[in-house]
C-alpha positions as CSV (number, residue, x, y, z in Angstrom):
1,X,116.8,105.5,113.3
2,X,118.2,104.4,110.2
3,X,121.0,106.6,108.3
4,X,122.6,105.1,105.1
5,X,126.1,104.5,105.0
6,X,126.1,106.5,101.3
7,X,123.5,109.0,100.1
8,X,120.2,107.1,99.0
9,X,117.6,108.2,96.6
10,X,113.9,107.3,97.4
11,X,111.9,108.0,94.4
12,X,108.0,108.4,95.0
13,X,105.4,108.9,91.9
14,X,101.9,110.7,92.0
15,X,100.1,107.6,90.3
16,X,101.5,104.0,89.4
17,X,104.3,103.9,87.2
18,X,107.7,102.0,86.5
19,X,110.6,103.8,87.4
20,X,113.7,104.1,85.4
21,X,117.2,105.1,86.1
22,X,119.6,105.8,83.8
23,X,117.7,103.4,81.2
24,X,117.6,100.7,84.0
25,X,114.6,99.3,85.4
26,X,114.4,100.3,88.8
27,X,111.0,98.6,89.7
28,X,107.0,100.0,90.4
29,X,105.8,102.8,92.7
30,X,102.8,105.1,93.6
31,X,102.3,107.9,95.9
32,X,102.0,105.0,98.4
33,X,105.0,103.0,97.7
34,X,108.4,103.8,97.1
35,X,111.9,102.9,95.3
36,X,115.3,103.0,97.3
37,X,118.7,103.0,95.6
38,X,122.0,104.5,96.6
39,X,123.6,107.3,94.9
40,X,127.5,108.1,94.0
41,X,128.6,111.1,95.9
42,X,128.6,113.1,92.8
43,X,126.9,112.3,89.4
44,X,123.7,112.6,87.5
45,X,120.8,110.9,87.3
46,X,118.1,110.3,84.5
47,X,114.7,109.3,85.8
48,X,112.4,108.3,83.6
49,X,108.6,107.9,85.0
50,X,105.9,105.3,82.7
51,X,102.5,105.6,83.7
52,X,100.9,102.5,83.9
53,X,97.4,103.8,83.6
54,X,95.4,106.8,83.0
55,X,93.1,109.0,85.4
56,X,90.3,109.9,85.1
57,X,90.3,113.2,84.0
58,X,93.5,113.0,81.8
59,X,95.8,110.8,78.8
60,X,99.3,110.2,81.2
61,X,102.2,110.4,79.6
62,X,106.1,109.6,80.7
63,X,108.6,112.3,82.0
64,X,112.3,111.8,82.1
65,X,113.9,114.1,84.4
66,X,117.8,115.1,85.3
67,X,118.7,115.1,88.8
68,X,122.7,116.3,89.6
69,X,124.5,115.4,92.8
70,X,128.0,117.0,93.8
71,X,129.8,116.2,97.3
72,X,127.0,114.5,98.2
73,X,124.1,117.3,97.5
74,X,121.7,118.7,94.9
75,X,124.0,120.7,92.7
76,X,121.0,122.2,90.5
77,X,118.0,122.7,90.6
78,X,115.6,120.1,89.5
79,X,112.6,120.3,87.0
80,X,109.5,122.4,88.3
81,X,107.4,119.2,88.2
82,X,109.8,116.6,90.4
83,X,109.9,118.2,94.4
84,X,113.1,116.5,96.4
85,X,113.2,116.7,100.2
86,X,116.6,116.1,101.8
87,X,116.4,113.8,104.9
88,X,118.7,113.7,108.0
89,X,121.6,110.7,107.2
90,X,122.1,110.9,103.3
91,X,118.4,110.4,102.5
92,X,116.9,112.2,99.2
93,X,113.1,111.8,98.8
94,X,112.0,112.5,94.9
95,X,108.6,113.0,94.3
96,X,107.7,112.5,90.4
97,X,104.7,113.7,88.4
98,X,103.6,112.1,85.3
99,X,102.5,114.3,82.2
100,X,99.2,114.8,81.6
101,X,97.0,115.7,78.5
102,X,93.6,116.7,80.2
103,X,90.9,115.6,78.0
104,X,87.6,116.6,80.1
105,X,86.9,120.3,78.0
106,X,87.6,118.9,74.5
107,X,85.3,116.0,74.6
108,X,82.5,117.6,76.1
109,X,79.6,119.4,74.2
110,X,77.8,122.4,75.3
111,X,74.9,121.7,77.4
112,X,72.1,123.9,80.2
113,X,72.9,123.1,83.2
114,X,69.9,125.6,84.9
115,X,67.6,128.3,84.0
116,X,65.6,130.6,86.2
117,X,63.4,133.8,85.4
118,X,62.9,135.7,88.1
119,X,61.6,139.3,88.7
120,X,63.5,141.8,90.6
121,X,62.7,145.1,91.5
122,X,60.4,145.5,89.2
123,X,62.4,143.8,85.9
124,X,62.0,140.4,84.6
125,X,65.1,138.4,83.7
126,X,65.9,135.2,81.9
127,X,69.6,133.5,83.7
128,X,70.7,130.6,82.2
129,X,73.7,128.6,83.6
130,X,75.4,126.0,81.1
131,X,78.7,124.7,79.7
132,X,80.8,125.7,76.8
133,X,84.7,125.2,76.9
134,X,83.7,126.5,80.6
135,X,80.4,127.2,82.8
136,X,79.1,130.2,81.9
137,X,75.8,132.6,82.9
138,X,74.1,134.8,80.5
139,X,71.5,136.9,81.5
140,X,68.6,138.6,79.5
141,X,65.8,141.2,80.2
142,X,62.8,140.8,78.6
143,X,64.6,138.6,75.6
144,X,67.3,141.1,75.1
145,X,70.7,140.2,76.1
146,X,72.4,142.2,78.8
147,X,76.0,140.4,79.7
148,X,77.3,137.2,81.0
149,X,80.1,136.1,83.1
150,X,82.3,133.4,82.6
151,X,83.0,131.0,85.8
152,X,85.4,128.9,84.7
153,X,85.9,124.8,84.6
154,X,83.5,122.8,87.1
155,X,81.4,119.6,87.1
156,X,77.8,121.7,87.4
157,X,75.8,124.2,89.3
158,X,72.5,126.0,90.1
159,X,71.1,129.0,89.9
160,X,68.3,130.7,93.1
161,X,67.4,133.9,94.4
162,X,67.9,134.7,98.0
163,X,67.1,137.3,101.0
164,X,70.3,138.9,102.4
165,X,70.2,141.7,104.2
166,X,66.9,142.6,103.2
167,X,67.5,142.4,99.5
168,X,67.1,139.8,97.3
169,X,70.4,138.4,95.4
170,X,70.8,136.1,92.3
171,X,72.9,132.7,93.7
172,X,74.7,131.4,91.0
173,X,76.6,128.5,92.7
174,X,79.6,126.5,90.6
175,X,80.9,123.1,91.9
176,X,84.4,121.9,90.6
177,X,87.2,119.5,91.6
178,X,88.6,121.9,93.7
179,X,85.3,123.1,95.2
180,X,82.6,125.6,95.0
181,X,82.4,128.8,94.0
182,X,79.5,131.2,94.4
183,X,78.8,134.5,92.7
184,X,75.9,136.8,94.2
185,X,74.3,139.4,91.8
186,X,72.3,142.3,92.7
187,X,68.8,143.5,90.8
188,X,70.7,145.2,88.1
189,X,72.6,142.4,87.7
190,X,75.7,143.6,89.5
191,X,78.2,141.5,91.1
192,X,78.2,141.9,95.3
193,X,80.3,139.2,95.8
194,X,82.3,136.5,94.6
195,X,83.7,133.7,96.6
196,X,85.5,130.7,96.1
197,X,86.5,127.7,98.8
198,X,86.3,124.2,99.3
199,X,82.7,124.8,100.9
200,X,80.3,128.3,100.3
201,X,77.3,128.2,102.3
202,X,74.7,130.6,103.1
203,X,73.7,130.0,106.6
204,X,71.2,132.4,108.8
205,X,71.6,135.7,106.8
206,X,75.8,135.0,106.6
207,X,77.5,133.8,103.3
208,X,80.2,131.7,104.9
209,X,83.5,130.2,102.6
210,X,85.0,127.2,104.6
211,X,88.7,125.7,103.8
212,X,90.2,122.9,105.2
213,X,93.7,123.4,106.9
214,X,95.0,119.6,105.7
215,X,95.4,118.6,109.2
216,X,95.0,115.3,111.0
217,X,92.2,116.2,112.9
218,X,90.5,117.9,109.2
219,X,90.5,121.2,111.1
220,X,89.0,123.8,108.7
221,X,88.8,128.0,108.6
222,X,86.1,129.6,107.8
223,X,85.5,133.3,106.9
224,X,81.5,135.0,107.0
225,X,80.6,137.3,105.1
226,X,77.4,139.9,106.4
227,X,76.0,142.5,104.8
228,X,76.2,146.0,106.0
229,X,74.4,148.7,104.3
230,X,76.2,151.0,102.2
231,X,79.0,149.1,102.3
232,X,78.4,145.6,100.6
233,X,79.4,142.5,102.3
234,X,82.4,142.4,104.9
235,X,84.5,140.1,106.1
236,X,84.4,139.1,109.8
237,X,87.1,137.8,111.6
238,X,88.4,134.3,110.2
239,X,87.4,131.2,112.9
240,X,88.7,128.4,113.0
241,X,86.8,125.0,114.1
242,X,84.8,121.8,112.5
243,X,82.0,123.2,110.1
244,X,81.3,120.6,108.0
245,X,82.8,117.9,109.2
246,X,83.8,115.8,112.9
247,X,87.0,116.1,114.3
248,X,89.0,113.0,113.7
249,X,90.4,111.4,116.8
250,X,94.3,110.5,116.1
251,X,95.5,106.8,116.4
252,X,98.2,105.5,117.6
253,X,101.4,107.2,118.8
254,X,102.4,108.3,115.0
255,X,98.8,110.0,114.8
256,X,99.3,111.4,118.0
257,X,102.4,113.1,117.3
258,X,101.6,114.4,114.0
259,X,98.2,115.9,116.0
260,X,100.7,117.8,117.7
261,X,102.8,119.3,115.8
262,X,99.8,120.6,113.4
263,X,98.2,121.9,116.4
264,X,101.7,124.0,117.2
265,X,102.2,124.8,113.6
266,X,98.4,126.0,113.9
267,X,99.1,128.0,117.0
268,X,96.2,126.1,118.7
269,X,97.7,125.9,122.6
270,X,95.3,124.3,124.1
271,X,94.8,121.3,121.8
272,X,98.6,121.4,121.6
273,X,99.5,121.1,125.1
274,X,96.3,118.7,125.9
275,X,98.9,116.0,123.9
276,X,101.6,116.8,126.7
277,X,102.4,114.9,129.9
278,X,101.4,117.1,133.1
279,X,105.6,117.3,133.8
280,X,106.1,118.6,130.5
281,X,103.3,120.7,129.7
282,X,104.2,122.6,133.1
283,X,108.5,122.9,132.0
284,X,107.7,124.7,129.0
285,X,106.0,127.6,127.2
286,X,104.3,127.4,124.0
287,X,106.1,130.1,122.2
288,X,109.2,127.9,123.0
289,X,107.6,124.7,121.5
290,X,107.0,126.8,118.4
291,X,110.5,127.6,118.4
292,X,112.2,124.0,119.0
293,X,109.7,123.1,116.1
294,X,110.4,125.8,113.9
295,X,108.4,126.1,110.6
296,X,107.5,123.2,108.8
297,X,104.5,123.0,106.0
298,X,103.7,119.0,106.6
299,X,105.1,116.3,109.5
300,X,105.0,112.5,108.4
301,X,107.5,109.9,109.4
302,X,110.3,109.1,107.8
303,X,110.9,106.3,104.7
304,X,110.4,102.8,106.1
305,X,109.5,104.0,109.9
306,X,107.1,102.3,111.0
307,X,107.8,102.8,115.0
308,X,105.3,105.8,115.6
309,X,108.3,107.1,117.3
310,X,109.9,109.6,114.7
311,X,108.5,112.3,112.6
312,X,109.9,114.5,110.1
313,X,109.5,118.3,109.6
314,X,109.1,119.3,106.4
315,X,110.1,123.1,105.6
316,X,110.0,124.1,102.0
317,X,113.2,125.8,101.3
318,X,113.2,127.1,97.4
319,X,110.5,126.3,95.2
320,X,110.6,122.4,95.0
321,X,113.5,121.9,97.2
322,X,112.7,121.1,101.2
323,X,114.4,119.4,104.0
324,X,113.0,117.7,106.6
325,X,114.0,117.7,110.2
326,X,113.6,114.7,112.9
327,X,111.8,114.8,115.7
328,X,111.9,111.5,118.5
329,X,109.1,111.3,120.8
330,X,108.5,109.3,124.0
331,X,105.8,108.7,125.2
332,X,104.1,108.0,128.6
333,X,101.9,104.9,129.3
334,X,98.5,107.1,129.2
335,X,99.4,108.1,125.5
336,X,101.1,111.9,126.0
337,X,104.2,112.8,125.5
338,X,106.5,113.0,128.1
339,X,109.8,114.3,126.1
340,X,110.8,115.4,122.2
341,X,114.4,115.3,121.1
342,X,115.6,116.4,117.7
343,X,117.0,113.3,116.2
């Protein structure tokens, strides 16, 4: 494992961009790629971040940030926007983020996005579902209006009626960048419930709101909701599983490792220890792997490690500051590992 002679700065960007330092070209990177340099022990450093495009959804702009080193450490706190992870051996990771002017709401005119008229307990309605700075439902009786609701930014949506519980429900369903969100109304126009995920699903009777956990595997967690009269809709128990989607089978011994440290993170034993040797899986508990690991919010291996051997930690300490620790692991010649060292 490699640990630099003097501290090192590796600078990492969230889209394509030339790096500056100090008004120096320091070269191109992406969220993909990086730029090493070594630091003084003490000093500051200006980074500057140019965009080199746009996305999609926003006008990029560049960001020059301060970053302050004393004895060899962060000595203040950097910008909200720029997260820095201290490595083992010297090693600060900086991860920049370009300024962005979203343009998507002021260049887009009002539209329908779904009407429906349906008659409930006895009343006739008139929903309509469309965009204005924001999806939005109004709702009339008979051609008078009664309310709306406003749902907030998303790409589109419908509108149904369905049966739960022996009732019938208005579905209004909103589908954004970050997911979907579904808002049920009863026949006086009544919000039951509101729920918002990555995926919400109404499955058998059960309103379900699925969420992926940003593991390896693409394990996700998924909550039901059943109705119970004179109650509303509960919650049952959170599960946890593949809903809308295959496991994916790790690759490699990088892959592998990473598998199982979510998997203890995740407090999933079985899958954890099924990446263990027999010899090791029988020397130790799982509460103790959980506590050699300790708590970490991501694993991925080090800068410029490619030998599937290492993996670092990551444990968020203060807001945008984390550090990561290192793992080694060796592995048997069926694949499982056989012993873990902290590096």
């Amino acid at each position: 494992m490699y640990y630099s002679p003097v501290p090192l700065l590796v600078i990492r960007a969230d889209t394509p961009a030339l790096v500056e330092v100090n008004g120096h070209p320091a070269g191109e990177c992406g969220s993909d790629t990086h730029i090493a340099l070594p630091l003084s022990d003490s000093g500051d450093y200006y980074v500057a971040l140019l965009p080199l495009a746009d996305s999609a959804d926003a006008r990029l702009y560049p960001v020059t940030r301060k970053i302050s080193f004393e004895h060899g450490s962060i000595s203040a706190r950097p910008a909200p926007d720029v997260g820095v992870c201290a490595w083992p051996g010297g090693v600060f990771e900086l991860m920049m983020h370009a300024g962005r002017l979203r343009c998507d709401s002021a260049c887009r005119v009002p539209y329908r996005i779904d009407r429906i008229e349906p008659r409930l307990n006895g009343r006739s309605f008139q929903l309509t579902l469309y965009y204005e700075n924001g999806i939005k439902l109004s709702i009339e009786e008979e051609g008078r209006a009664l309310g709306g609701y406003a749902l907030g930014e998303g790409e589109g949506g419908s509108l149904a009626v369905v049966e739960l519980g022996g009732a019938n429900y208005i579905a209004a369903r909103i589908r954004s960048k970050r997911g979907e969100r579904l808002l049920l109304l009863n026949d006086a126009m009544e919000e039951a419930l509101d729920l918002s995920a990555k995926s919400v699903r109404i499955e058998n009777g059960v309103v379900e709101a699925i969420d992926p956990l940003g593991t390896l595997l693409g394990h996700e967690r998924r909550i039901c909701y059943r109705y119970e009269s004179g109650e509303g809709f509960l919650a049952l128990p959170a599960e946890t599983g593949f809903f809308t989607c295959s496991p994916r089978a790790p690759r490699g011994t990088l892959e592998r490792a990473i598998a199982f440290a979510e998997a203890v993170r995740e407090g999933f034993e079985a899958e954890a220890v099924s990446y263990l040797s027999d010899d090791l899986a029988a020397s130790i508990s799982f509460d103790a792997l959980r506590d050699f690991l300790g708590t970490f919010t991501a694993a991925r291996p080090p800068i410029s490690d490619g030998s599937g051997c290492f993996l670092g930690l990551i444990a968020v300490e203060d807001g945008n500051l984390s550090c990561a620790r290192l793992y080694e692991f060796e592995f048997a010649e069926d694949g499982r590992i056989e012993n873990i060292t902290e590096a």
